[in-house]
KOLZA-53010 format. One record per residue: residue number from 0; x, y, z of N, C-alpha, C in turn. Coordinates in Angstrom, 3 decimals. Last residue first. Layout:
+-----+----------+----------+----------+----------+----------+----------+----------+----------+----------+
| seq |    neast |   nnorth |      nup |   caeast |  canorth |     caup |    ceast |   cnorth |      cup |
+-----+----------+----------+----------+----------+----------+----------+----------+----------+----------+
| NUM |        X |        Y |        Z |        X |        Y |        Z |        X |        Y |        Z |
...
+-----+----------+----------+----------+----------+----------+----------+----------+----------+----------+
//
This chain:
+-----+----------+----------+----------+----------+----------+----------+----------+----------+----------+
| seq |    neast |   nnorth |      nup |   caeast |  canorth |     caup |    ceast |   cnorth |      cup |
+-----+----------+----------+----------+----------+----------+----------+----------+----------+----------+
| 105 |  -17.086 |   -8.497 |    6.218 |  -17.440 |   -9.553 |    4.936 |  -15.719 |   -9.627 |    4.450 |
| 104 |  -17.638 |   -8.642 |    9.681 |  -16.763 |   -8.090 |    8.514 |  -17.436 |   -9.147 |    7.459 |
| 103 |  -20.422 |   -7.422 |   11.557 |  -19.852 |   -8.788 |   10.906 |  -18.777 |   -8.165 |    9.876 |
| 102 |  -20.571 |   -4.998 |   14.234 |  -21.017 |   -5.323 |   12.958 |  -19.772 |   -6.465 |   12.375 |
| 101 |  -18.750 |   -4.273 |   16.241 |  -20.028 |   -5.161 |   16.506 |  -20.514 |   -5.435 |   15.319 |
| 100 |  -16.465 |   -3.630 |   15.906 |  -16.335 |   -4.611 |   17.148 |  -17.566 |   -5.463 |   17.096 |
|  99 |  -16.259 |   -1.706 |   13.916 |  -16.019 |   -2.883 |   13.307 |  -16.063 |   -4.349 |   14.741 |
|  98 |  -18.593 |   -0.056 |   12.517 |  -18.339 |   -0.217 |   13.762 |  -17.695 |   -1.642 |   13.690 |
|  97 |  -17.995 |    0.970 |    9.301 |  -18.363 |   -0.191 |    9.695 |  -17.931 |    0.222 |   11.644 |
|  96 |  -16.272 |    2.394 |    7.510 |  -17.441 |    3.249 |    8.538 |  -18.146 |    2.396 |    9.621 |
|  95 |  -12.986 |    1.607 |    7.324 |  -14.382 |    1.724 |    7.435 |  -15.655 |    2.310 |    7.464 |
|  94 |  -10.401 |    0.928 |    6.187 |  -10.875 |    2.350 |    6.915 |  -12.026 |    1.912 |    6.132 |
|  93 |   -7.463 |   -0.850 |    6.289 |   -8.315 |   -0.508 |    5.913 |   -9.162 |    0.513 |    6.714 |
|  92 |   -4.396 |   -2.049 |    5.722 |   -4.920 |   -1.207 |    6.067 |   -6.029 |   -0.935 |    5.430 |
|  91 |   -2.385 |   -5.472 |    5.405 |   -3.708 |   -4.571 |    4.600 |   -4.238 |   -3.319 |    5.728 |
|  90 |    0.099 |   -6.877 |    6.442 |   -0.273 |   -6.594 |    4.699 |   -1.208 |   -5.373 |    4.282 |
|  89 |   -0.952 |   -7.167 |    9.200 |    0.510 |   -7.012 |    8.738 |    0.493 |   -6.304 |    7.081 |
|  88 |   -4.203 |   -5.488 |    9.507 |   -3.454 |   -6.568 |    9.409 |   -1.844 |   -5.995 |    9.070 |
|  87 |   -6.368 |   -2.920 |   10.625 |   -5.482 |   -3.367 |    9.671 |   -4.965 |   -4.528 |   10.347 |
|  86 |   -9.179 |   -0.907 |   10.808 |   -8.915 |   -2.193 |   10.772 |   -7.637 |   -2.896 |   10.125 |
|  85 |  -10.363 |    2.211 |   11.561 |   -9.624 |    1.693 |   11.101 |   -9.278 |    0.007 |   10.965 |
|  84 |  -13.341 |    4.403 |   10.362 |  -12.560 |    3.406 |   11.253 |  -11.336 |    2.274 |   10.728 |
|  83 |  -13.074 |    7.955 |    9.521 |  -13.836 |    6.659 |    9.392 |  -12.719 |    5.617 |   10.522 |
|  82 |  -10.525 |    9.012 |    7.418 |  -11.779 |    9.488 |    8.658 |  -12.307 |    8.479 |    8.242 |
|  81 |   -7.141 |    9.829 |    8.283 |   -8.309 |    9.348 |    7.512 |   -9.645 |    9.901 |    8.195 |
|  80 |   -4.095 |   11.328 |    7.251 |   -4.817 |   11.150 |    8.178 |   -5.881 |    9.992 |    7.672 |
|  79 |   -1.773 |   10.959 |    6.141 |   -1.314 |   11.938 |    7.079 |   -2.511 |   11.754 |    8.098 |
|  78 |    0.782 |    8.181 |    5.332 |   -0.626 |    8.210 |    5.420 |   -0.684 |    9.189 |    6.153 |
|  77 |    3.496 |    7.932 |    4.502 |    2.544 |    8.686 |    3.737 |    1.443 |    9.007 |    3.862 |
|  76 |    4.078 |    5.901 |    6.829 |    4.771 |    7.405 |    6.938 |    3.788 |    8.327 |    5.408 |
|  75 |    3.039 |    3.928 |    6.308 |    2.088 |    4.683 |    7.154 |    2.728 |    6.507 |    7.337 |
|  74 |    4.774 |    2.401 |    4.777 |    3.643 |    3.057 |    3.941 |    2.790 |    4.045 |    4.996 |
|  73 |    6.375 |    1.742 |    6.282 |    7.097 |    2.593 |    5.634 |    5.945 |    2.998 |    4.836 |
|  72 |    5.224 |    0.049 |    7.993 |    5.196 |    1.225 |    8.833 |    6.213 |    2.054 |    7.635 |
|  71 |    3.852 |   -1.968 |    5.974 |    3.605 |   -1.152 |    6.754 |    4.061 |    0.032 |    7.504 |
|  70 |    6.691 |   -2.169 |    3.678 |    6.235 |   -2.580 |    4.713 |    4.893 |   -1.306 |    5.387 |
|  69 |    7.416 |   -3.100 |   -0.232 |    6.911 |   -2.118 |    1.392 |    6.480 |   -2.452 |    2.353 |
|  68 |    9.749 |   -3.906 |   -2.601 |    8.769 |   -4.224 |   -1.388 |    8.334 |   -3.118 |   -0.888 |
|  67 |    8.771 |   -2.257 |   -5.767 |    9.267 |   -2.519 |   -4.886 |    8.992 |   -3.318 |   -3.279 |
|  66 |    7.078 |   -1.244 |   -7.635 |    8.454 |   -2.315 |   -8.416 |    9.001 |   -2.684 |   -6.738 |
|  65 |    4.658 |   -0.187 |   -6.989 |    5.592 |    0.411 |   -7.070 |    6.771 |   -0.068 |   -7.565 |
|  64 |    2.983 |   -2.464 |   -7.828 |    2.748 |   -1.304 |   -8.270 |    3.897 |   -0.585 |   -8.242 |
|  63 |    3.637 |   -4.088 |   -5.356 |    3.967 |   -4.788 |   -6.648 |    3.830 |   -3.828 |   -8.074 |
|  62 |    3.097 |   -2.541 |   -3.487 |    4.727 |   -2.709 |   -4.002 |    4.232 |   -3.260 |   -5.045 |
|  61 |    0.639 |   -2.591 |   -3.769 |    0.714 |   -1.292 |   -3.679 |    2.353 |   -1.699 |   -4.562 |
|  60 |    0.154 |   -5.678 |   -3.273 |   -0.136 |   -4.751 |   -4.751 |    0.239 |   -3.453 |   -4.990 |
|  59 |    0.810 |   -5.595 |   -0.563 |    1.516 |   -6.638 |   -1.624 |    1.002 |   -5.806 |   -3.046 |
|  58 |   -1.071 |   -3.706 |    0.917 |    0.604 |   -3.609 |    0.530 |    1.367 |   -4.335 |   -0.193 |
|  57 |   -3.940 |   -3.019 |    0.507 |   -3.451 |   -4.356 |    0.284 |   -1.785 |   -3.802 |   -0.528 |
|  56 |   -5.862 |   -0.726 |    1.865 |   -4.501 |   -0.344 |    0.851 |   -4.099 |   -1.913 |    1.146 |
|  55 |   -9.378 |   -0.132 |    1.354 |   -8.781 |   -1.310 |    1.705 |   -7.384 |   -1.295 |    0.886 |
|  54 |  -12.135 |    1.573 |    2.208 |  -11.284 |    1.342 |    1.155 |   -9.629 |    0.532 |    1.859 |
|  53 |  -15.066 |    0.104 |    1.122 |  -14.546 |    0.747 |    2.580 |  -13.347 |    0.479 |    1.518 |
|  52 |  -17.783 |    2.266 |   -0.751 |  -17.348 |    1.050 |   -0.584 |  -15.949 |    1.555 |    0.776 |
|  51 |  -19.106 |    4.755 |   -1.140 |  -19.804 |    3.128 |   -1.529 |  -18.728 |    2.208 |   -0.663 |
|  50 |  -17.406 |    7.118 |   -1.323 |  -19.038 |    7.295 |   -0.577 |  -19.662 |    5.557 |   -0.808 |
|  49 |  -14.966 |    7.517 |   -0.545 |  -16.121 |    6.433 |   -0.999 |  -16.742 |    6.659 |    0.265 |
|  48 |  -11.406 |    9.827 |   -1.139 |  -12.891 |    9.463 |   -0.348 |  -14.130 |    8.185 |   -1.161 |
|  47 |   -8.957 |   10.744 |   -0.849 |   -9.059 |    9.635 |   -1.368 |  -10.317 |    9.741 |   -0.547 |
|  46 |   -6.528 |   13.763 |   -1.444 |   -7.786 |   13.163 |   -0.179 |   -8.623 |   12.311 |   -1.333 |
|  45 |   -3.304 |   14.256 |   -0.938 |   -4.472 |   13.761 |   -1.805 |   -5.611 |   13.426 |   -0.659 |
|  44 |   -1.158 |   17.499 |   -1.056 |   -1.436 |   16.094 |    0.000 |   -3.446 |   15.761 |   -1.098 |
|  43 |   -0.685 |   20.120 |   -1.792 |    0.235 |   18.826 |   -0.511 |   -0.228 |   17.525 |   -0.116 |
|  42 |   -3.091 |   20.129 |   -3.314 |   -1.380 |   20.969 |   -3.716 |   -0.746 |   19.414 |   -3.164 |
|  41 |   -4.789 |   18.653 |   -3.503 |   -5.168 |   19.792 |   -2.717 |   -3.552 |   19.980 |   -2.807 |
|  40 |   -7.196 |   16.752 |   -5.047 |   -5.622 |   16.893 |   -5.433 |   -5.841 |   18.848 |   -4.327 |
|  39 |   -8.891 |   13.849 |   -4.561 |   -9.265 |   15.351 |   -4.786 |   -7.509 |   15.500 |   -4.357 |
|  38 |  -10.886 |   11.447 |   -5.998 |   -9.260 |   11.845 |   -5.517 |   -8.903 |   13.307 |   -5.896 |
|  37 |  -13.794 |    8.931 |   -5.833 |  -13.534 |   10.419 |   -5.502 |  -11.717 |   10.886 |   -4.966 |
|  36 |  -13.870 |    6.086 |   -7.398 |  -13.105 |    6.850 |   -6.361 |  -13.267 |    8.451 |   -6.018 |
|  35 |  -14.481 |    4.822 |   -9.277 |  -15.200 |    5.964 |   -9.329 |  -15.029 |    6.251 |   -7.877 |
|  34 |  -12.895 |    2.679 |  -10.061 |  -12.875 |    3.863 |  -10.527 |  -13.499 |    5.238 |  -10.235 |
|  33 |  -11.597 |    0.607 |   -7.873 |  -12.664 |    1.620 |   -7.604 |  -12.750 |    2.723 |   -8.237 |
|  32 |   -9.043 |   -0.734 |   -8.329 |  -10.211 |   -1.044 |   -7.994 |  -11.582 |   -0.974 |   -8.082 |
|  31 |   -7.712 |    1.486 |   -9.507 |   -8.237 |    0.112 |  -10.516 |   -8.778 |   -0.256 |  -10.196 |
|  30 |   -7.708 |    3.399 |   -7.601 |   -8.784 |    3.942 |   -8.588 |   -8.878 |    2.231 |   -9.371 |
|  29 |   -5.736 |    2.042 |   -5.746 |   -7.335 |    2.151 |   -5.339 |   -8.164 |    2.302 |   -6.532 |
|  28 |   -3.391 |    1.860 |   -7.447 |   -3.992 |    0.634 |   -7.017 |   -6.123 |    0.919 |   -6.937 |
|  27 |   -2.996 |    4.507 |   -7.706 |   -3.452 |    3.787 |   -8.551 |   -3.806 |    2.824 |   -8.871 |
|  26 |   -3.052 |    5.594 |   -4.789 |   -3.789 |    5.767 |   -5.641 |   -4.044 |    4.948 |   -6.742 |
|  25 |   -0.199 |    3.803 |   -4.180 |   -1.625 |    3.592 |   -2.980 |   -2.804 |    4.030 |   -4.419 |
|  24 |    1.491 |    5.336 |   -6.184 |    1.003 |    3.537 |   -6.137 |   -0.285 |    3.208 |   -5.553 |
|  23 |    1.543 |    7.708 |   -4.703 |    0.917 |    7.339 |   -6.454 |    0.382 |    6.025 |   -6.126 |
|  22 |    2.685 |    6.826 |   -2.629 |    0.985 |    7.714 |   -2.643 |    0.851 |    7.254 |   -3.702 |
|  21 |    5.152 |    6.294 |   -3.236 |    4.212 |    5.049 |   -2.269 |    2.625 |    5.783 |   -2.271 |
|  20 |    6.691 |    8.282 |   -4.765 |    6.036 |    7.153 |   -4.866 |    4.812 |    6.236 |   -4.538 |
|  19 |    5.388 |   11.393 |   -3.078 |    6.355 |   10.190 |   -2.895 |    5.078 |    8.789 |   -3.992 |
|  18 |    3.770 |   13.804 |   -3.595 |    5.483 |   13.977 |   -4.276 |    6.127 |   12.278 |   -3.540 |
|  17 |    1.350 |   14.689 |   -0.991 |    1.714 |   13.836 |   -2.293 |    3.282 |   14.018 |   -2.228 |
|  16 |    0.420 |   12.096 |    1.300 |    1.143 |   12.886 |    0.910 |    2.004 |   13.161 |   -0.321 |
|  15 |   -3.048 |   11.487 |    1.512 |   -1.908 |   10.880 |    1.499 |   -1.004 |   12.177 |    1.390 |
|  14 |   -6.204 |   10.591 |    3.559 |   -5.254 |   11.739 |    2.666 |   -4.059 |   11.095 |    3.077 |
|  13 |   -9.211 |    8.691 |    3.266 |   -7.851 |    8.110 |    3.186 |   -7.007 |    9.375 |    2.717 |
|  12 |  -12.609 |    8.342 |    4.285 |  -11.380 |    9.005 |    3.536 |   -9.737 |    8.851 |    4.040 |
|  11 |  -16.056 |    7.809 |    3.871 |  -14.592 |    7.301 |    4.881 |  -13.969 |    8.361 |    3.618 |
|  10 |  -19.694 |    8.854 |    4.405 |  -18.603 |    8.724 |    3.367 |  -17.090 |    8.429 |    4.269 |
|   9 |  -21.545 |    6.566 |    6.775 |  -20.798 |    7.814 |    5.862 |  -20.581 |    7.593 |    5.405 |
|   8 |  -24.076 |    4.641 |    5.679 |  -22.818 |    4.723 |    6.470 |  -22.496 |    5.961 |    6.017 |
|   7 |  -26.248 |    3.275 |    4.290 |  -26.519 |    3.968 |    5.425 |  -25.074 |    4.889 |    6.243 |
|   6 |  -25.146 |    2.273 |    1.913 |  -25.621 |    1.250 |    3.089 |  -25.857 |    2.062 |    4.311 |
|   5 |  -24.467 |    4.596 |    0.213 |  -25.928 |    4.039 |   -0.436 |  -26.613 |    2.750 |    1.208 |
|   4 |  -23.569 |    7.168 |    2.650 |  -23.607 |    5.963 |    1.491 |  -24.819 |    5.684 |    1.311 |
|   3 |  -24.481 |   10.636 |    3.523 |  -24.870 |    8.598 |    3.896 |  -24.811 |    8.167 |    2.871 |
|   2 |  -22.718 |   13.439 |    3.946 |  -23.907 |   12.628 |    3.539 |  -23.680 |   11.436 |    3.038 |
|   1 |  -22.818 |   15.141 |    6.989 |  -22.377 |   14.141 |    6.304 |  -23.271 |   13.232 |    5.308 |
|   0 |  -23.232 |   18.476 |    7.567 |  -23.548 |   17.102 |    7.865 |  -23.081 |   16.228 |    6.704 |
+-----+----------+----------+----------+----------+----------+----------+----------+----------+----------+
//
C-alpha cells in the first residue's frame, strides 16, 4: 500500500531515461526546486518521486538548463512512465495526485 503525503494524497512519480541530456536537465531543474526530491538511479532509467509536492517539468527552464530549445513532444520521448495524474500545457507537464476535474488547481 501506498503511503499518504503529508495532504492526504499519494506519493506521484516521474521515470526518465537515463544517458540523454533532456533527463539530466528535467532532474536538475526538479532537485533546485525540490531538494528533497526522492531520485532513485535504477541503471536505465531514473524514478523521480514526492511524497509533498506535485511535480511540475516547466520546458522553458529544462532548455534553458540544457543550453537549448525543447519542445514537448521532444521531451516526452524521455518520459517512459509516471504515476499519479497528468495535467499539461504547451510549456509545462505536470503529475498530480490531485483529481484534477474536481479538486481546485492552485
Amino acid at each position: 500500500m501506498a503511503t499518504l503525503r503529508a495532504d492526504g494524497r499519494t506519493p506521484i512519480s516521474i521515470i526518465l531515461m537515463q544517458g540523454s541530456p533532456e533527463a539530466q536537465a528535467t532532474i536538475d531543474v526538479l532537485v533546485e526546486d525540490h531538494p528533497d526530491l526522492q531520485v532513485a538511479d535504477h541503471g536505465t532509467y531514473w524514478k523521480v518521486t514526492s511524497t509533498e509536492y506535485d511535480l511540475e517539468v516547466d520546458l522553458d527552464r529544462v532548455a534553458s538548463e540544457l543550453g537549448q530549445p525543447l519542445s514537448m513532444p521532444q521531451w516526452l520521448v524521455i518520459l517512459t512512465s509516471y504515476v499519479g495524474r497528468v495535467d499539461t500545457t504547451p510549456r509545462k507537464f505536470k503529475v498530480t495526485s490531485a483529481i484534477t476535474q474536481i479538486e481546485p488547481q492552485a
